[in-house]
C-alpha positions as CSV (number, residue, x, y, z in Angstrom):
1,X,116.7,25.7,123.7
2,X,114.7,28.4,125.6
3,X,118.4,30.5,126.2
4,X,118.4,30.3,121.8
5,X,114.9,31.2,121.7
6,X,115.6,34.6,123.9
7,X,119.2,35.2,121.7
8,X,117.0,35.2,118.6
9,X,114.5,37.0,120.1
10,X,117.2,40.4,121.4
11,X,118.5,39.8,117.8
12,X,115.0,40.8,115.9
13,X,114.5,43.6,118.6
14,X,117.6,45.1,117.6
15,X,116.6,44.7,114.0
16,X,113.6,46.5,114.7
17,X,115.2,49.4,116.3
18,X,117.2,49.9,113.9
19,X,114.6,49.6,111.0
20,X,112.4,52.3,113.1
21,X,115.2,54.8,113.3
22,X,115.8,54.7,109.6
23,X,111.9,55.1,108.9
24,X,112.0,58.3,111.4
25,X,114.7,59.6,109.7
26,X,113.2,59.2,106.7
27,X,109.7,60.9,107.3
28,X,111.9,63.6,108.5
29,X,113.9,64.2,105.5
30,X,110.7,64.1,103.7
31,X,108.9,66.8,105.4
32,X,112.1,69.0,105.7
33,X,112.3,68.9,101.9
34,X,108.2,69.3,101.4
35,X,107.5,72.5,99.5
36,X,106.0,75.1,101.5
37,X,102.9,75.6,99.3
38,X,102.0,72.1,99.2
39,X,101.5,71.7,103.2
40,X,98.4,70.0,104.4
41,X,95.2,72.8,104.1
42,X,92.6,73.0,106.6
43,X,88.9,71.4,105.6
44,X,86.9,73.6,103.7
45,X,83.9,75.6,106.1
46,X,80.5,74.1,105.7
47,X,78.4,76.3,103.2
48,X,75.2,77.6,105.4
49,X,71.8,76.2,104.5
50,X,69.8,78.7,102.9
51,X,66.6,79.3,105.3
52,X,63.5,79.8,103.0
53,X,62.2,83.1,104.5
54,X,58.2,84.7,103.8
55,X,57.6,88.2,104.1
56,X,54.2,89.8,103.7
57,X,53.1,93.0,104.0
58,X,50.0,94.1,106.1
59,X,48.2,97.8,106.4
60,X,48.6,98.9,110.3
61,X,51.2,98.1,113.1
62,X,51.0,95.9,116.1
63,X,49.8,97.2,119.7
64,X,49.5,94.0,121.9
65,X,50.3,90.5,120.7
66,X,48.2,88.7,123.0
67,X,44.7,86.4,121.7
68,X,42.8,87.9,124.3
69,X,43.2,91.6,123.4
70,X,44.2,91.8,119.5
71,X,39.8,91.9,118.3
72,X,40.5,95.5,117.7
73,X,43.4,95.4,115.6
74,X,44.0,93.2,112.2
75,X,48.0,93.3,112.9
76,X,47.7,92.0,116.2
77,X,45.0,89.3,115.2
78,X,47.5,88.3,112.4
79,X,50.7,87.9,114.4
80,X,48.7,85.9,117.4
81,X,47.3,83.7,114.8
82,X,51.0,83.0,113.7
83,X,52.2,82.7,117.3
84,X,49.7,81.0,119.9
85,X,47.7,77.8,119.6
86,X,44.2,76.6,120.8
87,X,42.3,74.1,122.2
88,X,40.6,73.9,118.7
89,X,40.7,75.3,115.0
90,X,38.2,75.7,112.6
91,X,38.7,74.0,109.1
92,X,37.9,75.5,105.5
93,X,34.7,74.7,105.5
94,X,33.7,75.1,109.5
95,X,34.3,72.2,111.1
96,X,36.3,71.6,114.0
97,X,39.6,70.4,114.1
98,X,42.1,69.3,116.6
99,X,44.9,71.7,117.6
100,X,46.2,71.0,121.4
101,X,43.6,68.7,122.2
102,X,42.2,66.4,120.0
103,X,38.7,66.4,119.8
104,X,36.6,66.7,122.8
105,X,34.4,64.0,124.4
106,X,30.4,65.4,124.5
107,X,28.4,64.6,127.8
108,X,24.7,63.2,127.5
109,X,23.8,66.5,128.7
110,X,25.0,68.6,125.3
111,X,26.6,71.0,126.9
112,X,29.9,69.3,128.9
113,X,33.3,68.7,127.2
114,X,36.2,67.2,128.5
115,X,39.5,67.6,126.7
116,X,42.7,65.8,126.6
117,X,46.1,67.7,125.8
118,X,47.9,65.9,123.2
119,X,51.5,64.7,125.5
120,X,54.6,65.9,125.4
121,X,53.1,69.5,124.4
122,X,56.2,72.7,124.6
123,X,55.6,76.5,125.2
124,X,58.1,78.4,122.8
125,X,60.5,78.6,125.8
126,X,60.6,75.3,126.6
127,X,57.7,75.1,129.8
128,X,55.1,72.4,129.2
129,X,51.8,73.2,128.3
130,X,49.2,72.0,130.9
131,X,45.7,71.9,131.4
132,X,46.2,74.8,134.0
133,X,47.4,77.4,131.1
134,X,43.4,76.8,129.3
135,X,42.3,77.3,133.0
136,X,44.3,80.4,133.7
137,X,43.3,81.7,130.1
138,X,39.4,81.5,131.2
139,X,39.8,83.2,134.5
140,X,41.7,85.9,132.9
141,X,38.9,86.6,130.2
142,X,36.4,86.3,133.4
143,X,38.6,88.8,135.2
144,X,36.4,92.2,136.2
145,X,38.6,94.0,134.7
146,X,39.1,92.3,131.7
147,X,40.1,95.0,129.2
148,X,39.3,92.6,125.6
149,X,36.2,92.3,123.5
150,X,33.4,91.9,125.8
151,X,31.7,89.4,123.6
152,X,34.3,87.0,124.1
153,X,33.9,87.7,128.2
154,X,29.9,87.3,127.7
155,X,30.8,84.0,126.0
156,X,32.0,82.3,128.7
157,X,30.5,84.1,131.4
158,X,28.4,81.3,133.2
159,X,30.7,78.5,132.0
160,X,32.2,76.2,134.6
161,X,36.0,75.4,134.0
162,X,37.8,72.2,136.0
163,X,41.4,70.7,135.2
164,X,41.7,67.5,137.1
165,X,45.1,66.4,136.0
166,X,47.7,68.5,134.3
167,X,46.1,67.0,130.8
168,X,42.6,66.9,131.5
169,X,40.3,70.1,130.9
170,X,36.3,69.7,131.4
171,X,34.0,72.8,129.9
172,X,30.4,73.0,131.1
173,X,28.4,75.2,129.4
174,X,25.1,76.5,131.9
175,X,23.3,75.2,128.3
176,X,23.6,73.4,125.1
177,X,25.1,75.5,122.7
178,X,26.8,73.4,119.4
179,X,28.2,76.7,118.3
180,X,30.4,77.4,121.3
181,X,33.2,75.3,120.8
182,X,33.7,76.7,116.7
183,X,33.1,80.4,117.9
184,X,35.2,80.2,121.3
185,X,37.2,77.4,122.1
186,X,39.1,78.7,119.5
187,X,40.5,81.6,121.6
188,X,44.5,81.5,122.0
189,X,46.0,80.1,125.2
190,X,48.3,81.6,127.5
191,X,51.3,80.3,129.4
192,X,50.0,81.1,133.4
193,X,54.1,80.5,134.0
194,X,55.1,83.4,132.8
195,X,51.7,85.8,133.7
196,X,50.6,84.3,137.0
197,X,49.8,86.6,139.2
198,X,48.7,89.3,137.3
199,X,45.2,91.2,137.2
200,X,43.3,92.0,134.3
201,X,45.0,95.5,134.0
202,X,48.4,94.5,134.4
203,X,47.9,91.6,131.7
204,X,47.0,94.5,129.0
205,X,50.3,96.4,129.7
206,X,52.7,93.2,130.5
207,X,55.4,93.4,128.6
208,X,54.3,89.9,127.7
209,X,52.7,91.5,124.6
210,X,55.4,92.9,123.3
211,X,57.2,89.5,123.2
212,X,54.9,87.1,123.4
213,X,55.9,83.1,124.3
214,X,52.9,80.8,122.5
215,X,52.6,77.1,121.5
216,X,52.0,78.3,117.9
217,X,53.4,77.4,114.5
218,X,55.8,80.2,114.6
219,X,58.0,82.0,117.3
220,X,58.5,85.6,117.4
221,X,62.3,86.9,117.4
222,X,61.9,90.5,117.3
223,X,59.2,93.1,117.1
224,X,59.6,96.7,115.9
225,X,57.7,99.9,114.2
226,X,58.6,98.4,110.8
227,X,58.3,94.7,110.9
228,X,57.7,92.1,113.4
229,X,59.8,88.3,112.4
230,X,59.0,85.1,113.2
231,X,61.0,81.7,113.0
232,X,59.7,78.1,112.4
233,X,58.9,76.4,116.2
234,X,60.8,73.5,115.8
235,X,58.2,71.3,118.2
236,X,55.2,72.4,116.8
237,X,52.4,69.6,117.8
238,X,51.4,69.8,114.1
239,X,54.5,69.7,112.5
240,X,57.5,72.1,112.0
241,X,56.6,74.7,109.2
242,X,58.2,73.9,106.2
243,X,58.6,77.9,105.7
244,X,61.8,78.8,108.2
245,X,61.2,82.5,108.9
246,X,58.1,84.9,108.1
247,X,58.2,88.4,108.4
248,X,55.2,90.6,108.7
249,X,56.0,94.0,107.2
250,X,54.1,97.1,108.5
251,X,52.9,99.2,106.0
252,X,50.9,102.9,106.7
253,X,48.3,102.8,103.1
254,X,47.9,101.4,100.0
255,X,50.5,103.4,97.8
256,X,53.2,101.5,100.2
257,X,51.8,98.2,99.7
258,X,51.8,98.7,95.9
259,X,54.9,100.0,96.0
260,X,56.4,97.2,98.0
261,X,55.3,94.5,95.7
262,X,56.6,96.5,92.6
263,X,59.9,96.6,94.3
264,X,59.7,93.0,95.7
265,X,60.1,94.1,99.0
266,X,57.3,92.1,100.2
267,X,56.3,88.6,98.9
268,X,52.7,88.7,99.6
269,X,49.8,91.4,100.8
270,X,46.0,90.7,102.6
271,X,44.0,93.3,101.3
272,X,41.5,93.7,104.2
273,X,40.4,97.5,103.2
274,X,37.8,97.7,99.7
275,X,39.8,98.8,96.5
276,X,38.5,100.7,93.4
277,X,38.4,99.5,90.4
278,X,41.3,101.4,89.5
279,X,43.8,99.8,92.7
280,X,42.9,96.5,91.7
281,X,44.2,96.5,88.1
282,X,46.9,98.1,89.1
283,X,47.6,95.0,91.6
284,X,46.3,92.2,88.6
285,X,49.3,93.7,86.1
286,X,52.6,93.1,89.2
287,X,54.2,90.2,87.3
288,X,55.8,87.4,89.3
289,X,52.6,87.2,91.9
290,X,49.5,85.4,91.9
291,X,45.8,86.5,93.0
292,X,43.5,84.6,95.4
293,X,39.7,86.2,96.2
294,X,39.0,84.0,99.2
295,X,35.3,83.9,100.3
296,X,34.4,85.3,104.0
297,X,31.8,83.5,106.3
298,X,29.8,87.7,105.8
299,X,26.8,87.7,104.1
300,X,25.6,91.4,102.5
301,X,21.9,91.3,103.2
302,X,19.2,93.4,102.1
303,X,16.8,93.3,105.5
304,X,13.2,93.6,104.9
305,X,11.0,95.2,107.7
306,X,8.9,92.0,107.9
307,X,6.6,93.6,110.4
308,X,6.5,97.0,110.3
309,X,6.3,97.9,107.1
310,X,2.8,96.4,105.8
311,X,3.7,95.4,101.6
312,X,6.5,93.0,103.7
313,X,4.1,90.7,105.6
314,X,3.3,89.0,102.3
315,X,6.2,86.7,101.4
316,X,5.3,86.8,97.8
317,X,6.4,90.3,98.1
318,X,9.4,89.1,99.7
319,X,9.8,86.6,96.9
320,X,9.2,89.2,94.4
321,X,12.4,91.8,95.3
322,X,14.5,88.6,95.6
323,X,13.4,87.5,91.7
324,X,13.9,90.5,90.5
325,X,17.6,90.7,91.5
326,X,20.5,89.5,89.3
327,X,23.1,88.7,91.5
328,X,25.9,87.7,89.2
329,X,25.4,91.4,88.2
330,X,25.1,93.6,91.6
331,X,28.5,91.2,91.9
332,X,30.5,92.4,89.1
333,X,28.7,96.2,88.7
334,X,28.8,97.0,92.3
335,X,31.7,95.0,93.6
336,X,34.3,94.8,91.2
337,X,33.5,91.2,91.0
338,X,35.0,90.2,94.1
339,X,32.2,88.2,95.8
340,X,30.5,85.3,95.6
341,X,26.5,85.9,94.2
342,X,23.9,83.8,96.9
343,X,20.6,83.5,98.2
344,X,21.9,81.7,100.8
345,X,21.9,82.1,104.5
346,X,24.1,79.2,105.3
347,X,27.8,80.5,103.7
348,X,29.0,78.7,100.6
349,X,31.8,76.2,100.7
350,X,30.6,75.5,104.5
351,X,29.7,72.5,105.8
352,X,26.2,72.8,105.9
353,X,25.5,74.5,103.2
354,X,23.1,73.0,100.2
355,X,23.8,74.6,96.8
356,X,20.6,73.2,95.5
357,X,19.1,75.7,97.7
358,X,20.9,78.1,96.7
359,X,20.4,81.3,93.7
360,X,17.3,81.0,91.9
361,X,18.0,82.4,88.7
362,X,17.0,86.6,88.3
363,X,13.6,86.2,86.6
364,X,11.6,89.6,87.0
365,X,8.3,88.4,85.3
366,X,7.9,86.1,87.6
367,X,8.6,88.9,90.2
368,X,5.5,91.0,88.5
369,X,3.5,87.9,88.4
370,X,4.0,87.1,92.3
371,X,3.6,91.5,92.6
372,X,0.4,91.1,91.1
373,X,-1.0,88.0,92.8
374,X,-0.7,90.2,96.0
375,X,-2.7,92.9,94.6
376,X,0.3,95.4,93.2
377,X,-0.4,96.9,89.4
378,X,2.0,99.3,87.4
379,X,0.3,102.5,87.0
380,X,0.0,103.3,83.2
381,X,1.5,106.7,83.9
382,X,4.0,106.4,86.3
383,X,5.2,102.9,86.0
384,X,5.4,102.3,89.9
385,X,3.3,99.8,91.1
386,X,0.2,100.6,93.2
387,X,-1.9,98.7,95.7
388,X,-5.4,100.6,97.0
389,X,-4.4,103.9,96.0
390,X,-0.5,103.5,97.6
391,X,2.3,103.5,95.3
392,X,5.0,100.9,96.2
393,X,8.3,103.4,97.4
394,X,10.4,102.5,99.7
395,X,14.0,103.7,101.2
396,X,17.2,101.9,101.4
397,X,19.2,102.4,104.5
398,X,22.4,101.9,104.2
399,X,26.0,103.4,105.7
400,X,29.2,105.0,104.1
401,X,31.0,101.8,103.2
402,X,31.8,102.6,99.3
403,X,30.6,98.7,98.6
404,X,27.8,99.1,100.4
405,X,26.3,102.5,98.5
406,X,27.2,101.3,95.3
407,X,25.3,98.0,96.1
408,X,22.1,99.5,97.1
409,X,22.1,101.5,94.3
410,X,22.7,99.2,91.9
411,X,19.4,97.5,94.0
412,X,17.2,100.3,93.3
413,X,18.4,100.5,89.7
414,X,17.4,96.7,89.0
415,X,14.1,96.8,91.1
416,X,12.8,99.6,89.2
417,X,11.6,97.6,85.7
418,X,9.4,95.6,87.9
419,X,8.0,98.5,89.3
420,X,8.9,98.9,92.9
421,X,10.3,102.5,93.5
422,X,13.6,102.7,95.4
423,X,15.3,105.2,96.7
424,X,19.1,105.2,98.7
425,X,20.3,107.0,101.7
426,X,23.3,106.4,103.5
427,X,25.2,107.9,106.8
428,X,27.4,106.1,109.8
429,X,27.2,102.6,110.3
430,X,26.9,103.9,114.1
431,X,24.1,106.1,113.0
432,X,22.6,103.5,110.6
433,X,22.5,100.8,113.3
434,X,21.4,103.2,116.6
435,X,18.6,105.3,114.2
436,X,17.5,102.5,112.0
437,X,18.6,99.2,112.7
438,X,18.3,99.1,116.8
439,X,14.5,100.2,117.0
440,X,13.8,99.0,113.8
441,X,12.7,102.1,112.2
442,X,13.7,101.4,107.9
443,X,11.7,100.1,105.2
444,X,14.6,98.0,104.1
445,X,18.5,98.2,105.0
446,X,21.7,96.8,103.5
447,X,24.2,95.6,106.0
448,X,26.7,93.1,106.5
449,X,26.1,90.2,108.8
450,X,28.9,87.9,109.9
451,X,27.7,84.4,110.2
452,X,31.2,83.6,112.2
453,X,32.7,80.2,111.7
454,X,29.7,78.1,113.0
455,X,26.7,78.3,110.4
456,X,24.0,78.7,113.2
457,X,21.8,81.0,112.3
458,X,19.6,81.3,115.7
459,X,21.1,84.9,116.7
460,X,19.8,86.6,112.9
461,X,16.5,84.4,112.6
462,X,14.8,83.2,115.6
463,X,12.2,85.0,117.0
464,X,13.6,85.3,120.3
465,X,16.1,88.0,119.0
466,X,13.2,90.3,117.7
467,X,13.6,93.2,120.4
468,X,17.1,95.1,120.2
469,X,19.7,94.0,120.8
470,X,18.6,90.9,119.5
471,X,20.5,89.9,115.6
472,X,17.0,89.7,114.1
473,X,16.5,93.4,112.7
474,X,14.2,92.4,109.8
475,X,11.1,91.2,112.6
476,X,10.7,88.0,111.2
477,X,9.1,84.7,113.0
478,X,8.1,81.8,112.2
479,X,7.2,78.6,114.5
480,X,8.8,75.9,112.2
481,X,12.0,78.0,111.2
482,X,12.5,78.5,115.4
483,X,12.1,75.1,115.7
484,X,14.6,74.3,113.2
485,X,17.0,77.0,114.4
486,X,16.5,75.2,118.4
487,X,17.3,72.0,117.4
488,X,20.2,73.2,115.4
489,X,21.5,75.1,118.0
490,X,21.1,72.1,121.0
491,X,22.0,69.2,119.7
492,X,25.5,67.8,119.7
493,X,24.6,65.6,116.7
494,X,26.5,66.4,113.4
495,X,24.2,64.7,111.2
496,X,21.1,66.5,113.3
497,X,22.6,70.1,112.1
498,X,22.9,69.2,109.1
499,X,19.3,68.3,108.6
500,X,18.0,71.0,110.7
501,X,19.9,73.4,108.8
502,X,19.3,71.8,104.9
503,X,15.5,71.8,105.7
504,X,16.2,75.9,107.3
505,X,17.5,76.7,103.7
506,X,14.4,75.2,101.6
507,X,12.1,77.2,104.1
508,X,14.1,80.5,103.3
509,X,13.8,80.3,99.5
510,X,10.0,80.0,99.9
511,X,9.9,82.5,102.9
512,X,12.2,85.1,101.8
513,X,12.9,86.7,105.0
514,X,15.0,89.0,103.9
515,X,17.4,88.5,100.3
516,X,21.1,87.9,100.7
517,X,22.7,89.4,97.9
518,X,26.9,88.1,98.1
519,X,29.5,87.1,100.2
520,X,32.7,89.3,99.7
521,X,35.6,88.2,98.9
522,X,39.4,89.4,99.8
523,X,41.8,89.7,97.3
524,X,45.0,87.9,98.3
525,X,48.3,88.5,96.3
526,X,51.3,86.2,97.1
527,X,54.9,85.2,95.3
528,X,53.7,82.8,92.5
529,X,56.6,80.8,94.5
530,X,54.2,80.1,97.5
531,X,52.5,77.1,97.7
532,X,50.1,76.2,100.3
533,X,46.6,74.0,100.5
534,X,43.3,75.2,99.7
535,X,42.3,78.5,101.5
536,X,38.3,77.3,101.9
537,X,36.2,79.9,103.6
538,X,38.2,82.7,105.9
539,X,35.9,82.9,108.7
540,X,38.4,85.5,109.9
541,X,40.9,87.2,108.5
542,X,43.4,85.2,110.0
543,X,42.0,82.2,109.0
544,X,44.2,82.2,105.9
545,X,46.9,80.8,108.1
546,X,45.3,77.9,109.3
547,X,47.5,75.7,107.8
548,X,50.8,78.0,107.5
549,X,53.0,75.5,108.8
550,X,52.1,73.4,105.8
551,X,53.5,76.3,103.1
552,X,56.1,76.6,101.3
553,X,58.7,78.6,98.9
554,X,59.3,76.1,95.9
């Protein structure tokens, strides 16, 4: 039985052979007698994503690309903003928001912060980012030789910097100050891995700055005289921008930028310098691109000399000039419309700003009433008011900036039918703020102040910054507006700010320290293509990429 099984068995075997040899043959036949055109073709090459690529066009070049050296220059301040990250950011409206760190923990004192890294955090070559970069950062702006804005070294001058893990940073300020963290912790960081070792004077020539390594949103592939480009950091802590490349275009004036956009070289343009009338139309009629006035944290203000210039000391007076003032008017007559009218000196759209406290309507009878309650009459002949013989004249100071002239003037124009006689001159800002401003020496001045992105005020209004070089120029005190302006400035306590600061605004409508008069805006002009969320208040320049990674080209 098992010797039939096996004969069977060799029998199939051979069957199988045989069957196997005729199949060869066969496949061979078939491909000797396959047409040469019809052989197997290789698989068709993926087609390339498309990378969605941003390019827009700023006035200037680069010079150093490093946070702690790019105050001076808009380009630089623009492609560090793009490339390095913080501990914090500021949000549209000025309040703080998480960007390495989440969040700090506040001591009891006021005044100490500890900050945890978020994990797993990746310079753009790959290095983790530790506690000891923030730490290395610090010392560098404390260097002697530090060679960056001075107010940023004065800042933290005094502050007390530990790390006690490679997460862990703790910032001790020598006193409570709730406006350090939104003006200062926002500066960019730097990798100590690839920069340890150097002094303050070898940092500002490193070729570091040139080609930069951050944590940012974007990471910087090449640098030249025309155009510096920048791809998407695929690890970003807040997310990978949705836009892949962005490419910031060097451009020497204005006639290039308009000329760029007519051509469609560029897909956007900041327009940092004031335009004529004239510039801007020509902008408004570029079809395919859509305009954006976005609202800076600077206030124009017209200072009155509260204390040396005697009709001043009376805050009906004060009152008076402010009443007499249409702002929607000074807006559109002397700045081409691109501002916001206020009588605010807490920045709209911030967080603790009221608008109920904000632009009393223009009403100059009520201005001659107030005049006249403090003893000032038109003279039947001239028409200017007079007070014990005096007639009330007065010069505004004010410097070159085209804005700023055609601003005070348009003043003087409007405070003339309520009697009040006003006359402009203008020169240097540098002579303007050393011959007037410093010592004091004006009847009334128009400047710019820049509120920067934390809405305390102490620095323009509190008493203590009377004597140069103190941020109060108009001499004006007061015991409950100090007090306000303290506990605003000490307290850690959101809800505490906001009350000190609401009841600040009531005080200034009825004190009239001074009048704000607008907040500028800058025209921005991007591809009607580019989406991105709400701009809110720029409380620098660069502020309009605070959420870049969150564009995109639809």
């Amino acid at each position: 039985m098992l010797r039939a099984v096996a004969n069977s068995r060799r029998a199939l075997l051979s069957a199988a052979v045989v069957a196997v040899g005729v199949l060869a043959a066969a496949i061979i036949a078939v491909f000797l007698t396959q047409p040469e055109e019809e052989a197997p073709r290789p698989l068709p090459t993926p087609t390339p994503v498309q990378k969605s690529i941003y390019v827009e066009g700023v006035v200037g070049a680069w010079q150093r690309i490093n946070p702690l050296f790019a105050a001076e220059n808009a380009v630089d301040q623009d492609l560090s903003r793009l490339i390095f990250a913080s501990l914090l950011r500021v949000g549209e409206d000025g309040r703080l928001l998480p960007d390495l760190a989440p969040l700090p923990e506040v001591g009891d004192d006021g005044r100490t912060y500890t900050f945890r890294l978020h994990p797993g955090l990746q310079w753009h070559d790959g290095a983790p980012v530790r506690s000891l970069d923030v730490a290395f950062t610090i010392e560098h702006i404390l260097a002697p030789d530090f060679q960056g804005d001075p107010r940023l070294q004065a800042a933290w001058t005094g502050v007390e910097v530990r790390t006690p893990d490679l997460r862990t940073i703790i910032i001790r300020l020598p006193e409570p100050n709730a406006s350090f963290l939104a003006r200062f912790a926002t500066v960019g960081i730097l990798p100590e891995h690839l920069l340890q070792g150097l002094d303050g004077a070898d940092l500002f020539d490193a070729p570091f700055n040139a080609s930069p390594v951050g944590a940012g949103p974007y990471r910087l592939e090449s640098a030249t005289s025309v155009e510096a480009t920048l791809s998407a950091y695929p690890r970003y802590h807040l997310g990978r921008p949705h836009i892949d490349v962005i490419t910031v275009r060097f451009l020497p004036d204005f006639a290039a930028v308009k000329h760029a956009l007519e051509q469609g070289d560029i897909d956007g343009i900041f327009l940092r310098q004031p335009l004529n009338a004239e510039q801007l139309a020509s902008l408004d009629g570029i079809a395919g691109f859509v305009r954006e006035d976005l609202q800076r944290a600077v206030s124009l203000v017209l200072y009155l000399n509260n204390s040396q210039v005697a009709y001043f000391r009376d805050p009906r007076v004060r009152t008076a000039v402010s009443l007499a003032l249409d702002r929607q008017t000074l807006v559109e007559n002397a700045l081409l419309g691109v501002a916001t009218p206020s009588s605010s000196a807490i920045a709209p759209g911030t967080w603790a700003y009221d608008p109920s406290l904000d632009s009393p309507p223009s009403d100059p009878e009520a201005a001659i009433a107030l005049l006249a309650e403090s003893g000032w009459h038109r003279s039947p002949t001239t028409g200017v008011l007079v007070r014990q013989g005096s007639e009330f004249r007065l010069t505004i100071r004010t410097d070159n900036d085209p804005r700023h002239l055609a601003l005070a003037r348009e003043v003087a124009l409007q405070l003339e039918p309520v009697g009040i006689r006003a006359t402009v001159a203008s020169t240097s800002f540098t002579v303007l703020s050393r011959d007037f401003l410093a010592p004091r020496t004006y009847d009334a001045a128009l400047a710019g102040w820049d509120q920067g992105p934390d809405p305390d005020p102490y620095l323009a209004w509190h008493s203590s910054q009377v004597d140069h070089p103190g941020g109060n120029v108009a001499n004006y005190g007061d015991i409950i507006v100090d007090a306000l302006l303290e506990r605003g400035r000490t307290t850690s306590s959101a809800l505490v700010r906001l009350d000190a600061y609401g009841q600040f605004q009531e005080l200034w409508q009825r004190e009239v320290p001074s009048v704000i008069l607008a907040y500028p805006r800058i025209r921005y002009i991007r591809a009607a293509n580019v989406t991105s969320p709400p701009f809110g208040v720029l409380f620098t320049p660069t502020d309009r990429f605070l959420n870049v990674h969150l564009w995109r080209i639809e």
